[in-house]
N, CA, C and O atoms as a CHARMM CRD file, in Angstrom:
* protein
*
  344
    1    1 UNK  N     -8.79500 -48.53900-125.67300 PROA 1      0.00000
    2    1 UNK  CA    -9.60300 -49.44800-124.90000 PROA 1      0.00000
    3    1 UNK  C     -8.76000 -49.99000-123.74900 PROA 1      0.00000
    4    1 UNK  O     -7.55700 -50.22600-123.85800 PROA 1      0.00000
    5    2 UNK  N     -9.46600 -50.16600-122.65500 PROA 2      0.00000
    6    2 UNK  CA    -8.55300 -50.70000-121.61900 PROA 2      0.00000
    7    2 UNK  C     -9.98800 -51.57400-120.77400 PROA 2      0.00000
    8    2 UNK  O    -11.20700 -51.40700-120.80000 PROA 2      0.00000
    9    3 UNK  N     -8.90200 -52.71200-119.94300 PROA 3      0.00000
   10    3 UNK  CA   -10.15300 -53.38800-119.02600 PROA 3      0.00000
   11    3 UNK  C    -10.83400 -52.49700-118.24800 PROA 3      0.00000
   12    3 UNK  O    -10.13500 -51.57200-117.83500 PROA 3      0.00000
   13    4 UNK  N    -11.78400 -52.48900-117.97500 PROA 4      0.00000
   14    4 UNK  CA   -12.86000 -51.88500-116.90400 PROA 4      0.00000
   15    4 UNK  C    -12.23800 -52.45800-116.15500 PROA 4      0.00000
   16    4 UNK  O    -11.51700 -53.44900-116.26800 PROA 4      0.00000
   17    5 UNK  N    -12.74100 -51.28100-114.61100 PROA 5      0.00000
   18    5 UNK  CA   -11.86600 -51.26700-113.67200 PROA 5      0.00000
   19    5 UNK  C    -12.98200 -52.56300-112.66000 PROA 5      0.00000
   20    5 UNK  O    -12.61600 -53.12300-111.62700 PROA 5      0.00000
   21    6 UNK  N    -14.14400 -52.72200-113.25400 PROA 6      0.00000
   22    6 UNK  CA   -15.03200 -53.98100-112.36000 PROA 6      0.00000
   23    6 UNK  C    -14.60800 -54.89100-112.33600 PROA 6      0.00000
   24    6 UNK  O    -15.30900 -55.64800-111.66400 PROA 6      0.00000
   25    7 UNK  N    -13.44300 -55.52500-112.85800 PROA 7      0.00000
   26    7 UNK  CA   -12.71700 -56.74200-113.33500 PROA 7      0.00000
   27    7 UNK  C    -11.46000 -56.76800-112.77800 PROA 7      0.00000
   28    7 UNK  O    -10.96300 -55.65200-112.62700 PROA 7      0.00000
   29    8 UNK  N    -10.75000 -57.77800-112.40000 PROA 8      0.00000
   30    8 UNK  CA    -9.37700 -57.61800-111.81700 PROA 8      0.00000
   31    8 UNK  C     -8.78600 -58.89500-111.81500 PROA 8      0.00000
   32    8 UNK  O     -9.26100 -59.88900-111.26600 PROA 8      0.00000
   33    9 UNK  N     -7.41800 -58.81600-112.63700 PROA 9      0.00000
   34    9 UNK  CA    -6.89800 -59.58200-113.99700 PROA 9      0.00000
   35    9 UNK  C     -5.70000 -60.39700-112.65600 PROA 9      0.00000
   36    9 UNK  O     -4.89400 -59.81300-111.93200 PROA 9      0.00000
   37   10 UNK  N     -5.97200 -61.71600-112.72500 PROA 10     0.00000
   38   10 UNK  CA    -4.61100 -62.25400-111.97600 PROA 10     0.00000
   39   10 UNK  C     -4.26400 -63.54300-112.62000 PROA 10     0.00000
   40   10 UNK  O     -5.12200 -64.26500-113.12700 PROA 10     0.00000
   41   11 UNK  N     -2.67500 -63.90100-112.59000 PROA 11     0.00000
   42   11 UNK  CA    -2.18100 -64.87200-112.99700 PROA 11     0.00000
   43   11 UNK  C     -2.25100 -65.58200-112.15000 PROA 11     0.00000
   44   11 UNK  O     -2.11100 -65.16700-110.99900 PROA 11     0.00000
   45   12 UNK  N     -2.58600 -67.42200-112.52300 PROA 12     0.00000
   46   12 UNK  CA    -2.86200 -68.47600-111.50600 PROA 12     0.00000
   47   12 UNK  C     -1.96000 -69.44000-112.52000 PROA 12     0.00000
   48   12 UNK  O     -2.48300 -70.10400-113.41500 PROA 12     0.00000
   49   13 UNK  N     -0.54300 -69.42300-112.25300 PROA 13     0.00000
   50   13 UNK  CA     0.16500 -70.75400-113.09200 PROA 13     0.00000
   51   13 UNK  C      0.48700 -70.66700-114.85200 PROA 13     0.00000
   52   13 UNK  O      1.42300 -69.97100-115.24700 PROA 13     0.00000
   53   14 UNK  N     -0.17600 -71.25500-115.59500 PROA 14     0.00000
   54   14 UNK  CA    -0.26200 -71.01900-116.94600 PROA 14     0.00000
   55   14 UNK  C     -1.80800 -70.06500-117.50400 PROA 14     0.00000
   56   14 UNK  O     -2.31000 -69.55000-118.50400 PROA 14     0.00000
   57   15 UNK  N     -1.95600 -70.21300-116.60700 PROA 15     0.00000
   58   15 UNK  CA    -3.73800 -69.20800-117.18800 PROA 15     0.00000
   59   15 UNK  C     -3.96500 -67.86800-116.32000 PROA 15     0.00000
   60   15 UNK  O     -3.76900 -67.62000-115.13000 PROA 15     0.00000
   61   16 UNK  N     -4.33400 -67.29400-117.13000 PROA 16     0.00000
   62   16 UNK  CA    -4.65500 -65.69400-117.04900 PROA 16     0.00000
   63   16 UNK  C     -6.04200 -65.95500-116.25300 PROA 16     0.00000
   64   16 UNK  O     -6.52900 -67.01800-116.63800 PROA 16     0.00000
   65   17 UNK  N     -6.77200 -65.36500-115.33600 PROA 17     0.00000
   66   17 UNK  CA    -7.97200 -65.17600-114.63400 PROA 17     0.00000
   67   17 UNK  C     -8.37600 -63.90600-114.72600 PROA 17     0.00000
   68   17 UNK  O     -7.59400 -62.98500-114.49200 PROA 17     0.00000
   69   18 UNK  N     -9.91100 -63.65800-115.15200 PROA 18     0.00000
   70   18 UNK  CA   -10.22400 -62.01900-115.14900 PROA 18     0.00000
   71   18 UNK  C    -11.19200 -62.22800-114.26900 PROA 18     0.00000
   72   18 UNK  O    -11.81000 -63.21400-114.66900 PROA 18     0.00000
   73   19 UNK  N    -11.86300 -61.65100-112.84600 PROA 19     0.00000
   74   19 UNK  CA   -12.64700 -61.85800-112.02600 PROA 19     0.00000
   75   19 UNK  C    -13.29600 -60.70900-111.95200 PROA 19     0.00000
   76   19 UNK  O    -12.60400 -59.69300-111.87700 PROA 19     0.00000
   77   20 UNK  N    -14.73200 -60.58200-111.95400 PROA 20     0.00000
   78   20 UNK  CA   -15.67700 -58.89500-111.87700 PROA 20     0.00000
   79   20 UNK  C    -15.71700 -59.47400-110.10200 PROA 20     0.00000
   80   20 UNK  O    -15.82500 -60.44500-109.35400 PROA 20     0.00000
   81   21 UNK  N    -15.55400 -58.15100-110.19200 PROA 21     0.00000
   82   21 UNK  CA   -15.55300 -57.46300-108.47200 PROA 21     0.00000
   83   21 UNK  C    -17.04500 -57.33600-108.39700 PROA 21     0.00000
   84   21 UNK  O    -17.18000 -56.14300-108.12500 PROA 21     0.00000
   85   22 UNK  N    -18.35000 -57.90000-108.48400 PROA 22     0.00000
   86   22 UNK  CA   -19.55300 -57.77800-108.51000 PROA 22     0.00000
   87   22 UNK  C    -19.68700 -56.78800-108.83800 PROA 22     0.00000
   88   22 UNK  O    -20.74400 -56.64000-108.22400 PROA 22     0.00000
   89   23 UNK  N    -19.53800 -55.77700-109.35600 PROA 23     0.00000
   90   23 UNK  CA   -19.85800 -54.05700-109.31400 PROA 23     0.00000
   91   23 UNK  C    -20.64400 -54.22900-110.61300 PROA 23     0.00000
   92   23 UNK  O    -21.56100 -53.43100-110.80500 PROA 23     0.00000
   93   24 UNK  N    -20.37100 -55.28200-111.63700 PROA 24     0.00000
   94   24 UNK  CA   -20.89000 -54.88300-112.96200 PROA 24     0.00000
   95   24 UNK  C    -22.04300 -56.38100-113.29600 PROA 24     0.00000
   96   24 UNK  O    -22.22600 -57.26900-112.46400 PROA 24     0.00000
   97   25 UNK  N    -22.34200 -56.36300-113.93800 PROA 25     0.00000
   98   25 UNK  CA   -23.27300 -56.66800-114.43100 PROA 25     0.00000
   99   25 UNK  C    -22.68700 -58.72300-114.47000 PROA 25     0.00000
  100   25 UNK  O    -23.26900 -59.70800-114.01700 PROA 25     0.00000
  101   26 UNK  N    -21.57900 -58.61800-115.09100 PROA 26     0.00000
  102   26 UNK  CA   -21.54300 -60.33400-115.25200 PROA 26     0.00000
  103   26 UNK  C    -20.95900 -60.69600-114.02200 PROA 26     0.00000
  104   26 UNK  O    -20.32700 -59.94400-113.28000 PROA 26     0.00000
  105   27 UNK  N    -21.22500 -61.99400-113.83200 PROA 27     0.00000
  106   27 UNK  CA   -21.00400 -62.08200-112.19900 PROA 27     0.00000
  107   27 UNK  C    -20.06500 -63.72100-112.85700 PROA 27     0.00000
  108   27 UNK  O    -20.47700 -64.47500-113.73900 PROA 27     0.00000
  109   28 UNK  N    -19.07300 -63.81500-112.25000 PROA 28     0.00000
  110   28 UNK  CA   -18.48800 -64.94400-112.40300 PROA 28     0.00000
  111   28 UNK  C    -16.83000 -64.71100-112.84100 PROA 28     0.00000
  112   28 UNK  O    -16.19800 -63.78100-112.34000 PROA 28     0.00000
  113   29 UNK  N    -16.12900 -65.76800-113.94500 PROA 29     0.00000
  114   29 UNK  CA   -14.77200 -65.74600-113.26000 PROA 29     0.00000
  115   29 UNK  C    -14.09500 -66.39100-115.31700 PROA 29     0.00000
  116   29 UNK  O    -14.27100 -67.45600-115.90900 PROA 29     0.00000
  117   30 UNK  N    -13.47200 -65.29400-115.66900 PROA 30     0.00000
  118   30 UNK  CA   -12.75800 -65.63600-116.72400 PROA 30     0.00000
  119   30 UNK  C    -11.54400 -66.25300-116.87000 PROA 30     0.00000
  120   30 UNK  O    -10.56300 -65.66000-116.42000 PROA 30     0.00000
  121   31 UNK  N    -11.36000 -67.57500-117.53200 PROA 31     0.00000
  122   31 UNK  CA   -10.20200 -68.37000-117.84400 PROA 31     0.00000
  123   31 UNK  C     -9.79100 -68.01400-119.25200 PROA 31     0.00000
  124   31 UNK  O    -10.60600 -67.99600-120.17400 PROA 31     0.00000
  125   32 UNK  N     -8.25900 -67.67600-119.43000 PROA 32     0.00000
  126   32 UNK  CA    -7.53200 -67.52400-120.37800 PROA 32     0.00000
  127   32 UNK  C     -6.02000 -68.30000-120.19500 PROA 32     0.00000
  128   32 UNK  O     -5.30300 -68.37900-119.19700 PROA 32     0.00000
  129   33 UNK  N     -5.82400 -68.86900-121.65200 PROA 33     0.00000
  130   33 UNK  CA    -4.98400 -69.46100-122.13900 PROA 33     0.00000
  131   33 UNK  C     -3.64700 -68.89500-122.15200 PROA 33     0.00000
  132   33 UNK  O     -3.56500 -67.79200-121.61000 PROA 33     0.00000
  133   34 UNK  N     -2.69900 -69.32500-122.58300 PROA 34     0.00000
  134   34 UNK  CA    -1.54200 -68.20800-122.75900 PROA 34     0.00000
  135   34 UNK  C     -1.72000 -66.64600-124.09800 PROA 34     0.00000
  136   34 UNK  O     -1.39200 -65.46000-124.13300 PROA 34     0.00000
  137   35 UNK  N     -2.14300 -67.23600-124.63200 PROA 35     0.00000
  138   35 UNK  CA    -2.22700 -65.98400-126.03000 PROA 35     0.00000
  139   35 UNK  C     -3.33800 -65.02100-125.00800 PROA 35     0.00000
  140   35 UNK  O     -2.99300 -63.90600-124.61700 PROA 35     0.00000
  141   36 UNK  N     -4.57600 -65.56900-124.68200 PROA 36     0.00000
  142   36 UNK  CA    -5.66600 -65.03200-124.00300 PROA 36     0.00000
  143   36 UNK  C     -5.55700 -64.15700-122.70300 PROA 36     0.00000
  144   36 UNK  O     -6.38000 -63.32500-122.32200 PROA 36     0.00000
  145   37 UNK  N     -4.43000 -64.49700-122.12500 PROA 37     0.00000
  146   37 UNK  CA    -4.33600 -63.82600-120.84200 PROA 37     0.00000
  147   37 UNK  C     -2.66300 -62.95700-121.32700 PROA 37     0.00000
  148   37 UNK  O     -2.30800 -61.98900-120.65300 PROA 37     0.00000
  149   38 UNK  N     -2.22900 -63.19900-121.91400 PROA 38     0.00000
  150   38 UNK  CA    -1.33200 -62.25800-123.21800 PROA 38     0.00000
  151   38 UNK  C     -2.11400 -60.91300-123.51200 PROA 38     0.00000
  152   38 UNK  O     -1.57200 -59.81800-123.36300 PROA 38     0.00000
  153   39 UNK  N     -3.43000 -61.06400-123.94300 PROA 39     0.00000
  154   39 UNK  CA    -4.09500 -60.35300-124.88400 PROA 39     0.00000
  155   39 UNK  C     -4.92700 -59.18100-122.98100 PROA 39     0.00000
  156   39 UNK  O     -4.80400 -58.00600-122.63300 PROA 39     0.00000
  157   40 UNK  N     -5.44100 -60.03500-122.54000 PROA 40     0.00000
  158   40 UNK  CA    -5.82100 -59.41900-121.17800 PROA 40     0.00000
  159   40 UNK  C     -5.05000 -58.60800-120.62300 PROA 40     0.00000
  160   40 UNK  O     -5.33100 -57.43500-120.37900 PROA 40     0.00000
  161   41 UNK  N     -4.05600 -59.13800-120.38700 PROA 41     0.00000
  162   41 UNK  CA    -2.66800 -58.44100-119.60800 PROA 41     0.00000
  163   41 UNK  C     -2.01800 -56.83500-120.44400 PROA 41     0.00000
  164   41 UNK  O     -1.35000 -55.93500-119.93500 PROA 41     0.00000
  165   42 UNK  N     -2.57300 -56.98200-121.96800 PROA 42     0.00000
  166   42 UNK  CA    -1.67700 -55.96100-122.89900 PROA 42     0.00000
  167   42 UNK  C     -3.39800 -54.92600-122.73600 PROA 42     0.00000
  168   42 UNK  O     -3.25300 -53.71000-122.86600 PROA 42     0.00000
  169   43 UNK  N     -4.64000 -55.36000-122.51400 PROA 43     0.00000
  170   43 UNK  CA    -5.88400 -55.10300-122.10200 PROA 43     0.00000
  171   43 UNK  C     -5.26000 -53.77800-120.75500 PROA 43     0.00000
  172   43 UNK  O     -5.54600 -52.62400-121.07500 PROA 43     0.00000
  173   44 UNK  N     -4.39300 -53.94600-119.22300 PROA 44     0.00000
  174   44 UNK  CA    -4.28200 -53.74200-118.63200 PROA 44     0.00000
  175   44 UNK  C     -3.92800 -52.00900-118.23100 PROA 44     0.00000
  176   44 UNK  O     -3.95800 -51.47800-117.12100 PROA 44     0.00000
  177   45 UNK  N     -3.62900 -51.45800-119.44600 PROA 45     0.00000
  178   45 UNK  CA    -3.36500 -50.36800-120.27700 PROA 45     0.00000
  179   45 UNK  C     -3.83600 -50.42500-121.07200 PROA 45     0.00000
  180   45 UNK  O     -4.02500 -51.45300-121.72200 PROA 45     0.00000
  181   46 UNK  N     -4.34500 -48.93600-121.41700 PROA 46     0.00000
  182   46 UNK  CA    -5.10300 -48.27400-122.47700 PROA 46     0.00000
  183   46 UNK  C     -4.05500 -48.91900-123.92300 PROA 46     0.00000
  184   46 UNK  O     -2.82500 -48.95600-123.91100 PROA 46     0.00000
  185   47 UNK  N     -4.62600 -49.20800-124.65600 PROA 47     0.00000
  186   47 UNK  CA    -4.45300 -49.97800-126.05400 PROA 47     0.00000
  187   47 UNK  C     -4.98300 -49.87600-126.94300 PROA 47     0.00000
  188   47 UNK  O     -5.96900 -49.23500-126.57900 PROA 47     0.00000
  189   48 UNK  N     -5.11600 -50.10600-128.31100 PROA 48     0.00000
  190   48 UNK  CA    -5.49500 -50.90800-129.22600 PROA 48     0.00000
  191   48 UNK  C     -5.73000 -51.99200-129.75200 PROA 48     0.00000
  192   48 UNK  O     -5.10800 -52.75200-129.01000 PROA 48     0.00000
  193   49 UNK  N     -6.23100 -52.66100-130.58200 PROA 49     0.00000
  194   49 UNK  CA    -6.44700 -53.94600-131.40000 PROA 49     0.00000
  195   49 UNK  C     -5.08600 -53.82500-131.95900 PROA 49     0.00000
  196   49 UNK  O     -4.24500 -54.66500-131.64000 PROA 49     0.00000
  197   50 UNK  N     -4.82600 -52.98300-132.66200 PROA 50     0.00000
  198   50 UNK  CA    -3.75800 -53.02300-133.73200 PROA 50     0.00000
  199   50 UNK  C     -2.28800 -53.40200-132.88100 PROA 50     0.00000
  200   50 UNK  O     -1.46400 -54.28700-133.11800 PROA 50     0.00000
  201   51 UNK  N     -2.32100 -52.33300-131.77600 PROA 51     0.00000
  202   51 UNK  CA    -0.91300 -52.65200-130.58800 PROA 51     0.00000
  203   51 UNK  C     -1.06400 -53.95500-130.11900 PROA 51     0.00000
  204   51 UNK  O     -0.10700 -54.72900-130.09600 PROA 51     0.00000
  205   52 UNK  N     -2.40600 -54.32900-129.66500 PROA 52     0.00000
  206   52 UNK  CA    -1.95800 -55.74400-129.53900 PROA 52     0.00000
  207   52 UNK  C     -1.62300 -56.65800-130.30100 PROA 52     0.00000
  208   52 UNK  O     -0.96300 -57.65600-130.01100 PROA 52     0.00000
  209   53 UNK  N     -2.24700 -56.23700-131.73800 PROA 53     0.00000
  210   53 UNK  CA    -1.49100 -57.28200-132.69600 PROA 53     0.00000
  211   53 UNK  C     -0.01300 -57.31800-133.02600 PROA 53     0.00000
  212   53 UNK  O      0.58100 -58.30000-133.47400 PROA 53     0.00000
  213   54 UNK  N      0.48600 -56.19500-132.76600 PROA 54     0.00000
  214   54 UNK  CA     2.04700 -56.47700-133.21800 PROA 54     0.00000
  215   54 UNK  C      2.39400 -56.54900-132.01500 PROA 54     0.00000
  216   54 UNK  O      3.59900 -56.74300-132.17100 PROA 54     0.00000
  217   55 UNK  N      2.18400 -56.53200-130.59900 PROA 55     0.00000
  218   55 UNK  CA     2.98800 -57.14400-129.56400 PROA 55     0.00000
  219   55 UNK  C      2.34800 -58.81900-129.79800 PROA 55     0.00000
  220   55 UNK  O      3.34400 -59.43200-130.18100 PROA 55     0.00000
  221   56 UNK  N      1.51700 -59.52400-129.76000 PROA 56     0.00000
  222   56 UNK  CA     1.48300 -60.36800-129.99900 PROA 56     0.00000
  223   56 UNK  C      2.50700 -61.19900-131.19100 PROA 56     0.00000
  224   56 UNK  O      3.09400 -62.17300-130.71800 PROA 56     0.00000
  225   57 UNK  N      2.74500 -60.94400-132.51000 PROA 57     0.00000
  226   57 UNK  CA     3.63100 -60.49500-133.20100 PROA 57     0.00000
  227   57 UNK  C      5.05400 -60.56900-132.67100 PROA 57     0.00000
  228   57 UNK  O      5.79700 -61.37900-133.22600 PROA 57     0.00000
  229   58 UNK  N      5.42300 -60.00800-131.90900 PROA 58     0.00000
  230   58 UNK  CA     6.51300 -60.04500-131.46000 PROA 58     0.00000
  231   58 UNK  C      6.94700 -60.99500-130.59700 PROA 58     0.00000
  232   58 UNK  O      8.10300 -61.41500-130.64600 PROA 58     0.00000
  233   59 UNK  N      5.72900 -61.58300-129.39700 PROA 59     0.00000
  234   59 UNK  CA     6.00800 -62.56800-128.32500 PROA 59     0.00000
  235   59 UNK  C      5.37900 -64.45200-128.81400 PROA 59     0.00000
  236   59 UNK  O      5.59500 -65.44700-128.12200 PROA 59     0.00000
  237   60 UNK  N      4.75900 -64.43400-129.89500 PROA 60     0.00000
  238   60 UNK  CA     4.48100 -65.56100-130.93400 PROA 60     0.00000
  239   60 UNK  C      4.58900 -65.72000-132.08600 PROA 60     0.00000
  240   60 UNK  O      4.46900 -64.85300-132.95200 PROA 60     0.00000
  241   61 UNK  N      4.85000 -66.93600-132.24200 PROA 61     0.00000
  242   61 UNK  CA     5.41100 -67.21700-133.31400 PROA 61     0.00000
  243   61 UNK  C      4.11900 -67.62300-134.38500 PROA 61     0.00000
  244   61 UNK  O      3.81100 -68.77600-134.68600 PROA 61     0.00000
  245   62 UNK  N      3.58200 -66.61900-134.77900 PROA 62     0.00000
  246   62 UNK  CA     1.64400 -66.77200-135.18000 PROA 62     0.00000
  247   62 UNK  C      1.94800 -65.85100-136.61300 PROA 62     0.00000
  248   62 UNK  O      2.97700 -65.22200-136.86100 PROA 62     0.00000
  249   63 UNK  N      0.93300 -65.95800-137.31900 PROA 63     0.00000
  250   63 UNK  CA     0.69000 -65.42400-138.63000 PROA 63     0.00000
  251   63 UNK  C      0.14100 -63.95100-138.11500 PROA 63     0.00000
  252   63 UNK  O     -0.65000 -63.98800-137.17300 PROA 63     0.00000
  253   64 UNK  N      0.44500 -62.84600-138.57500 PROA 64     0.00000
  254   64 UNK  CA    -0.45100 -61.55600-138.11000 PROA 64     0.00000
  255   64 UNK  C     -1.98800 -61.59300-138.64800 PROA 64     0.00000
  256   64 UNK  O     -2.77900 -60.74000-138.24500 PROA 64     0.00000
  257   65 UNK  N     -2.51500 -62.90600-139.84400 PROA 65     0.00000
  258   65 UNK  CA    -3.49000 -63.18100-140.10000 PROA 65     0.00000
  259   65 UNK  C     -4.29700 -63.67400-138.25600 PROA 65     0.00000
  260   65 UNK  O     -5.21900 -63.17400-137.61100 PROA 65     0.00000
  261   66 UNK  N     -3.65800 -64.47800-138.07600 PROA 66     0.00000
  262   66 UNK  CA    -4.07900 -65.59200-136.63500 PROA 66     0.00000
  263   66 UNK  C     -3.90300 -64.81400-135.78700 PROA 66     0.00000
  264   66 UNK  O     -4.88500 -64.97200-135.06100 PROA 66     0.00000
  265   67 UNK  N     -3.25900 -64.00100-135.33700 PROA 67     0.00000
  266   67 UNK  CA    -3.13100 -62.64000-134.46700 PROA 67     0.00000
  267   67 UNK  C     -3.90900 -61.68800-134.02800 PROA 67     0.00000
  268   67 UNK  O     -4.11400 -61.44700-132.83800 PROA 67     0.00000
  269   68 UNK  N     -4.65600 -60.75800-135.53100 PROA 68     0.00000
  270   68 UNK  CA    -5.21200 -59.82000-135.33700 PROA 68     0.00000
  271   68 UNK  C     -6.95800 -60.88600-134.91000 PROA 68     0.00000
  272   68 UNK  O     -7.72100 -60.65400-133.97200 PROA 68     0.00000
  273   69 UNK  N     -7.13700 -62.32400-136.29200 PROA 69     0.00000
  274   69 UNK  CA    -8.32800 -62.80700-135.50700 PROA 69     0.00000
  275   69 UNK  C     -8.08900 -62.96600-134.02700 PROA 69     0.00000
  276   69 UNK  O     -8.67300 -62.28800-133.18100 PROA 69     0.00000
  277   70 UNK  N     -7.39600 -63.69300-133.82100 PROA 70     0.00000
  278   70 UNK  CA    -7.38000 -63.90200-132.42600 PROA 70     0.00000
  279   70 UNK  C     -7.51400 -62.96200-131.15200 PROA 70     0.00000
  280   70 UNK  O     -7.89900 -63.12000-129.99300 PROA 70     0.00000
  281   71 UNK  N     -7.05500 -61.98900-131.85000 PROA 71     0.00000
  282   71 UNK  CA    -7.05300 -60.45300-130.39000 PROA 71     0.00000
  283   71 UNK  C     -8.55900 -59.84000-130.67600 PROA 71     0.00000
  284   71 UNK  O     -9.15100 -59.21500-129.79600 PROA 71     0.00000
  285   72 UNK  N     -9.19000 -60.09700-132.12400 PROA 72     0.00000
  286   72 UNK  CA   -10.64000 -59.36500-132.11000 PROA 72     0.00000
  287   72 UNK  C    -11.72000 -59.90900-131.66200 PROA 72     0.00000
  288   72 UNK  O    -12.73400 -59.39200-131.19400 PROA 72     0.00000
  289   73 UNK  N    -11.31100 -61.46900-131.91400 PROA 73     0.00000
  290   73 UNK  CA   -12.21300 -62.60500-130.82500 PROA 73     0.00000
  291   73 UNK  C    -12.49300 -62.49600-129.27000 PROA 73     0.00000
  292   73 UNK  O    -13.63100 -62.41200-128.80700 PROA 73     0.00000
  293   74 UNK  N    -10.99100 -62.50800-128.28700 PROA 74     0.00000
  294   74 UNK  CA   -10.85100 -62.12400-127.12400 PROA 74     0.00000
  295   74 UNK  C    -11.42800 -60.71700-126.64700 PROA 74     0.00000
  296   74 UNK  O    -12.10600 -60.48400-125.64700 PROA 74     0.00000
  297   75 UNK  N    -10.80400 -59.51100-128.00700 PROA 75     0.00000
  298   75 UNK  CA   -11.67400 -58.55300-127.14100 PROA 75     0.00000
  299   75 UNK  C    -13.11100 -58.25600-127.81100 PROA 75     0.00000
  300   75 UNK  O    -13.50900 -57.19700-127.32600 PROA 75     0.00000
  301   76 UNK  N    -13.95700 -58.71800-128.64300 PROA 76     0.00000
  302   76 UNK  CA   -15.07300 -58.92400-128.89500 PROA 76     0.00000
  303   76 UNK  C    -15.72700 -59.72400-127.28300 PROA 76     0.00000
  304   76 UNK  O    -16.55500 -59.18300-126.55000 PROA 76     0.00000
  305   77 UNK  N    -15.19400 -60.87600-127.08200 PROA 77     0.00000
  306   77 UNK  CA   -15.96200 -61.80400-125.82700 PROA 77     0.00000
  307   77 UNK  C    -16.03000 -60.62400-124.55100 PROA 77     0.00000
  308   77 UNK  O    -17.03900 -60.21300-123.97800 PROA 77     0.00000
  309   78 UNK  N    -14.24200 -60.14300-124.26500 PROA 78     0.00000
  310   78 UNK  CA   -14.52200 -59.44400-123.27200 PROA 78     0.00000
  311   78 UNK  C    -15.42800 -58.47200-122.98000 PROA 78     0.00000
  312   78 UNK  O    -16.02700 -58.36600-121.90900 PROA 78     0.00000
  313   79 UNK  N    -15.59600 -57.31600-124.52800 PROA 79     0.00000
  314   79 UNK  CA   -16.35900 -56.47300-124.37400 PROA 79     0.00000
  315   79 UNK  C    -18.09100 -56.60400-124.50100 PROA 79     0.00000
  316   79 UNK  O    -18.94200 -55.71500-124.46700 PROA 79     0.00000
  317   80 UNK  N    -18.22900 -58.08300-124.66000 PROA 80     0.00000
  318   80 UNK  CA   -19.73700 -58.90800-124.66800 PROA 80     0.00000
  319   80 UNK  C    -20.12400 -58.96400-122.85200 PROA 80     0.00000
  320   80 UNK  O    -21.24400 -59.09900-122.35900 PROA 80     0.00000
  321   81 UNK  N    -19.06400 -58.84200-122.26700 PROA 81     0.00000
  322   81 UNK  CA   -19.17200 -58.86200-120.56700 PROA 81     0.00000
  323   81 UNK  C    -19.08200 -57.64800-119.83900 PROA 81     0.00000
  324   81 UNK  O    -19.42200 -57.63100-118.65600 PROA 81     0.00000
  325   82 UNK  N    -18.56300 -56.38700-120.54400 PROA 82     0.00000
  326   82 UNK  CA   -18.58800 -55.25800-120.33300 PROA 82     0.00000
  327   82 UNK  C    -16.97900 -55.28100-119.37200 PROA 82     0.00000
  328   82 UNK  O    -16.60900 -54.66200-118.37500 PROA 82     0.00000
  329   83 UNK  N    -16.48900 -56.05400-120.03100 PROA 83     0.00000
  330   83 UNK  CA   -14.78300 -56.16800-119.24200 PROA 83     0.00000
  331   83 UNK  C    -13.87400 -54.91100-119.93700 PROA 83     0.00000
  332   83 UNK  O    -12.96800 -54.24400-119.43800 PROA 83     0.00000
  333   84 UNK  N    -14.39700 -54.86700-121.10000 PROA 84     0.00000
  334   84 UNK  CA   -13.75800 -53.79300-121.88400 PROA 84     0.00000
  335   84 UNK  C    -13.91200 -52.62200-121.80200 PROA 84     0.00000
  336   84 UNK  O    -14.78200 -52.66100-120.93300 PROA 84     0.00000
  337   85 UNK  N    -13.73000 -51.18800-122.07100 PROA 85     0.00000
  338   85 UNK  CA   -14.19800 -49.99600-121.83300 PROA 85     0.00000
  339   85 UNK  C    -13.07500 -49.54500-123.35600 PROA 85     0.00000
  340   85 UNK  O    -11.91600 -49.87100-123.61400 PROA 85     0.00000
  341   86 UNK  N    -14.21100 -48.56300-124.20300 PROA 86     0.00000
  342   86 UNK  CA   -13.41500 -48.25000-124.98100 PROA 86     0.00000
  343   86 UNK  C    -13.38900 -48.74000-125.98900 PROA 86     0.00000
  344   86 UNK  O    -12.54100 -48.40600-126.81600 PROA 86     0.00000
């Protein structure tokens, strides 16, 4: 899975931003947290759930319980916007 290319991922400070280039269907402007724009950014390349859980894993100090929820949440939402492909 990797982000769709309608979307285009930029850092603004402490938060991750995912913005659709109008081309697709949701029109507006995604805010992410540090884990969230973590999870976007590892999104940026073709991936997995599972790869992101152990790089997450590696860069927090999180339970791989709180991890894998957390990365299936983010890319569940994204792929509810069609940010996801894959």
């Amino acid at each position: 899975m990797k982000l769709n290319n309608e979307f285009i991922s930029h850092n603004d400070g402490d938060e991750k931003l995912l913005v659709s280039t109008g081309a697709s269907d949701f029109k507006g402007l995604v805010r992410g947290n540090a884990s969230a724009g973590f999870i976007m950014t590892c999104l940026e390349t073709d991936t997995t759930e599972d790869e992101i859980v152990s790089k997450m894993l590696e860069n927090f100090e999180v339970s791989e319980e709180i991890a894998r929820r957390d990365v299936h949440k983010i890319v569940t939402q994204l792929r509810s916007i069609g940010a996801v492909d894959g």
